[in-house]
N, C-alpha and C positions, 0 to 999 in steps of 0.2 A: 114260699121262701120266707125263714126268718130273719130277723137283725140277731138274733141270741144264741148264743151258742158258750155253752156252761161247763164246766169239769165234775170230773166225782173223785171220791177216796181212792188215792191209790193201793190197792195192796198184791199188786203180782210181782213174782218174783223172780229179779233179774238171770238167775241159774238157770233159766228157762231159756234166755234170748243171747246168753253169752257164748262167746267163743274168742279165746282168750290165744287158741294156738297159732300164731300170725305166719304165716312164709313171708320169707326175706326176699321173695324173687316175683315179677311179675309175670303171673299165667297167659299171660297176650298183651306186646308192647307193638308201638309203632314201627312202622317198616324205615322212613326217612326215605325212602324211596320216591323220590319227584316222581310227578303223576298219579301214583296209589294214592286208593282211596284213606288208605291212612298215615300218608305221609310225612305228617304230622304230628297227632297223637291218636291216643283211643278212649273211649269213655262210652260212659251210660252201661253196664252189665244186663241183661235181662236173663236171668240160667232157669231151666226146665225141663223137662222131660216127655219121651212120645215113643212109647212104646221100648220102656228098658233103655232108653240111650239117651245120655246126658246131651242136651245141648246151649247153646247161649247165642243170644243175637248182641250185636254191639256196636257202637258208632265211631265212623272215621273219622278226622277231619284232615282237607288235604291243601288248607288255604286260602280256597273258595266256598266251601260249606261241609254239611254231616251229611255223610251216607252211612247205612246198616248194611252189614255183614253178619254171616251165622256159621256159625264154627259148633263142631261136636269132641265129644271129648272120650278116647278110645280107654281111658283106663287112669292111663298117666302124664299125657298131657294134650294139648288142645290141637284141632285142625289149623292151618292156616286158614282166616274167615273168606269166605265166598261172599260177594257183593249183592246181595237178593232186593235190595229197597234203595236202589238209587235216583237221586236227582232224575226230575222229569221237565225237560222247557218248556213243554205243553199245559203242564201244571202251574194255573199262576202261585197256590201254596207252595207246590213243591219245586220250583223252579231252580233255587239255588241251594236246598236244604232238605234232607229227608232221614231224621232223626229217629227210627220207630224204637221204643223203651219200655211195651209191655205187649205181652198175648193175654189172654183169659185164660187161665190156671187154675188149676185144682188151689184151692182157698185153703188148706189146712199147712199148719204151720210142720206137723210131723212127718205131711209128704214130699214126695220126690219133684213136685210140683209137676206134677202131667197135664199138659195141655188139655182144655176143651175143646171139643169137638161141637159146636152147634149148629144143627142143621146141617152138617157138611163143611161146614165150614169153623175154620180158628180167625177167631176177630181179635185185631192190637189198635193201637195207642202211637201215633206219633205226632210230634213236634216240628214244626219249621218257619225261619226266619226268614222276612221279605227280601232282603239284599245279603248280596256276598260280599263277604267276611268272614269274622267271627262273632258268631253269633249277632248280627247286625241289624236291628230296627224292632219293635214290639214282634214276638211271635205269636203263632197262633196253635191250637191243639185240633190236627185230624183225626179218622179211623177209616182204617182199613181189615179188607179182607184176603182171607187167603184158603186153597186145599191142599199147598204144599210146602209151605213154609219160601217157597222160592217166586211165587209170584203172585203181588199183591193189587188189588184193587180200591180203590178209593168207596167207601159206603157211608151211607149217614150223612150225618151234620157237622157243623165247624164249632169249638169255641174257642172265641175271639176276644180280646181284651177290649174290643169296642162293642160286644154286645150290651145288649139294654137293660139282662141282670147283670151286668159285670160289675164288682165294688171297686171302688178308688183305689182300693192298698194293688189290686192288679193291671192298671190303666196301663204300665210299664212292660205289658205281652207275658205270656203263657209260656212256663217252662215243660220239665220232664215229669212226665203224665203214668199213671198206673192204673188200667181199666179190670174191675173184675165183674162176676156176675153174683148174686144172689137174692135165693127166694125170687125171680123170674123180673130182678128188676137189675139194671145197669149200673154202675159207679164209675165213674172217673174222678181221680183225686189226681191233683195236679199240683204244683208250685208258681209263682207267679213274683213279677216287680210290682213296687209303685211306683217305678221311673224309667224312662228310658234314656238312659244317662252312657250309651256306648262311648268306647274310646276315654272312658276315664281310667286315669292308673293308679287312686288313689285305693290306699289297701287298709282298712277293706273299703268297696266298694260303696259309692254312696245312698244305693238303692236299701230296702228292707223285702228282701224273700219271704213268703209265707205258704202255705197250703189250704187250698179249696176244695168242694167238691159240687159235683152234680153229679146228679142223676138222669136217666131214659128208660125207657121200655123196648124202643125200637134203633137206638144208635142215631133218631133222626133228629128227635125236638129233646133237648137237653135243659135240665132246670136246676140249678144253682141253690142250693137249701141254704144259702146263705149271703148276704151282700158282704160277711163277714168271713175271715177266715176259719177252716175248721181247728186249725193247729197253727199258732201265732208264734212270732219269736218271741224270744225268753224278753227276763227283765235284764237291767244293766248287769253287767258282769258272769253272766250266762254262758256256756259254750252256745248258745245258739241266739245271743244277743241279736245279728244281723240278718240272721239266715233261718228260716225252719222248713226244710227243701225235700223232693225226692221222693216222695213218699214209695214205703215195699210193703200193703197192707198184707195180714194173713191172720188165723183165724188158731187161737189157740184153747179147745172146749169151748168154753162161752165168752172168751176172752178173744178182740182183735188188739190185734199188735201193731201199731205203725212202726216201722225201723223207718226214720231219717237223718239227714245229717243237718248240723248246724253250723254256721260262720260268729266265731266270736270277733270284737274288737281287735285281736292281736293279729289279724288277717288268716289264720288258720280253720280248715275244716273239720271237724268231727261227727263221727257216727253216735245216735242216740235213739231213742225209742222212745213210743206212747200209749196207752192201753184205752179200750172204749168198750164199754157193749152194748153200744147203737149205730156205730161206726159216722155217728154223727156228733159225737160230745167226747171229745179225747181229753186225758189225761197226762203229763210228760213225766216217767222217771224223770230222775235228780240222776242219774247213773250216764255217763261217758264209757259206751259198748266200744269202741275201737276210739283213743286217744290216735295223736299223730306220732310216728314213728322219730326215735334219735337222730340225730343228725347224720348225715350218709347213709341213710333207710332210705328205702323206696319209697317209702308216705312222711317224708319230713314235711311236706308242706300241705298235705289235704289227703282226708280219710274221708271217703266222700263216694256219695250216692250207690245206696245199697242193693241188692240182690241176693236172696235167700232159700236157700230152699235143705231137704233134708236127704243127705245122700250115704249110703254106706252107713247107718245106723250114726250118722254124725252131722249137728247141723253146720253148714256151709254157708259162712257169708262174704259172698262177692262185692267189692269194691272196686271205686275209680283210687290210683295210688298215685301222687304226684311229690312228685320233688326236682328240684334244681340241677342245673349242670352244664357244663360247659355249651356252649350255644354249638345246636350243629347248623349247619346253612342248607337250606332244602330248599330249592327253586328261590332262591336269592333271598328267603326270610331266613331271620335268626332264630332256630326254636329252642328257646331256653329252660323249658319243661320239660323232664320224663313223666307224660302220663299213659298209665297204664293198666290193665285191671290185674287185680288181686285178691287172694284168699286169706280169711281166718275161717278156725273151726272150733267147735265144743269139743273137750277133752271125749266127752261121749254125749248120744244123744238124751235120753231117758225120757224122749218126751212120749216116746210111746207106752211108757210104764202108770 
């Protein structure tokens, strides 16, 4: 593990990672339906592919905590999601929370993102908070296994904000996690607080988001190349002053890409990016990939946490879209949010050119 973690020259070029064509509609909103598992809203996008057929897993919340659903998508628009990663009592992690936010993917930025297959198995990435709520007390980061995308098992190790490599800026728990594999070694790149400061309404929030990584060989003993962050928030007046979150790494020639999003001062979220070719010394465009939408937009108030992949000869990026509105009442809370996931895309691909 180092303390150090450096930048280099930027010179790639944003044409590569934009997509500029936005829909005004949300591809999978909340149900408002008391009891559903997304009665609430919906978040986290993870989109991919497995065998020719587009699919996406994504998280409910219904009041008491996140569960994962996975939905496919026939052409032209999306399944209702099926509940495959739910809440478990018997799980003390997963008791009140079961987030999951990545599988292992084909790594190239120009594919359709098809699932790994290792050993028989497709290994993901989830998140969950000690108590229910929302999002309620330091989280921590599991992994799981699966042969059918429908039922999942617990494998490996935990990381936890009170492990013994954990740095200070993360003491505040372990957000939403992106696991990939290369050259025969493991990454998890994850976002994290330095506070745990729940139940506050101040906007923005008082904490500082940042992104980590570790590494494994086997999913079990995880090592942390850093007590430092690998991708930190901006300086003052930054779109990603508060926030540098989410991370959707991928793998462009010799070029990896982080697409994340940041929180500026003004309480709003944006989508942005960063370039590495060590996938441990990153880089940030100066370039805002998805600003927040106009006012009465579906993303007037956060363009936020990405999912990317390359479909129909066009790249596709999936986001969380939120905006305000009249409060609906679902099991006696007020929800004053549409959030929901959403699409841009490149006018065309050319990344295969």
């Amino acid at each position: 593990m180092t303390d150090t973690i450096t930048t280099q020259p930027f010179d790639f070029p944003t044409d590569r990672v934009a997509t500029p064509l936005r829909e005004d509609r949300l591809v999978i909103r909340p149900s408002f339906t008391p009891g559903a598992f997304d009665s609430h809203a919906v978040d986290c996008p993870f989109v991919f592919s497995i065998d020719g057929r587009q699919g996406m897993t994504y998280v409910g919340w219904d009041g008491v905590g996140y569960q994962t659903a996975l939905a496919w998508n026939d052409g032209s628009e999306w399944s209702a999601g099926e509940v495959v990663f739910p809440r478990d009592p018997s799980d003390p992690l997963r008791r009140y929370n079961a987030a999951l936010t990545s599988i292992a993917r084909d790594n190239e930025l120009a594919s359709a993102g098809e699932l790994r297959s290792i050993g028989g198995w497709y290994y993901g990435t989830f998140h969950a908070y000690p108590g229910a709520g929302y999002e309620t007390g330091p989280a921590s980061v599991g992994f799981v296994r699966s042969r059918d995308l429908r039922s999942w098992e617990r494998v490996g190790g935990v990381l936890s904000p009170t492990d013994a490599d954990a740095g200070a800026w993360e003491r505040g728990g372990l957000y939403k996690s992106w696991l990939m594999e290369h050259d025969g070694l493991f990454y998890v790149f994850y976002n994290a607080k330095n506070i745990d400061d729940y139940g506050s309404v101040v906007v923005p929030p008082p904490w500082i988001e940042q992104t980590g990584l570790a590494v494994s060989r086997d999913l079990v003993t995880w090592e942390r190349v850093s007590s430092n962050p690998v991708l930190s928030a901006g300086a003052p007046g930054a779109f990603d002053e508060r926030f540098a979150s989410d991370p959707c790494v991928l793998r462009d020639g010799d070029t990896w890409v982080m697409f994340y999003f940041g929180l500026a001062t003004d309480g709003h979220a944006r989508e942005g990016y960063a370039t590495s070719r060590d996938l441990v010394n990153w880089t940030k465009s100066d370039q805002v990939l998805l600003d927040v939408g106009a006012a009465g937009s579906i993303d007037s108030l956060h363009t936020h946490k990405p999912a990317v992949i390359t479909w129909d000869g066009r790249l596709e990026h999936y986001y969380t879209a939120v905006a305000l509105q009249e409060p609906v009442l679902v099991s006696g809370y007020p929800q004053q949010e549409m959030r929901g996931i959403a699409r841009a895309t490149s006018l065309e691909s050319g990344l295969n050119q």
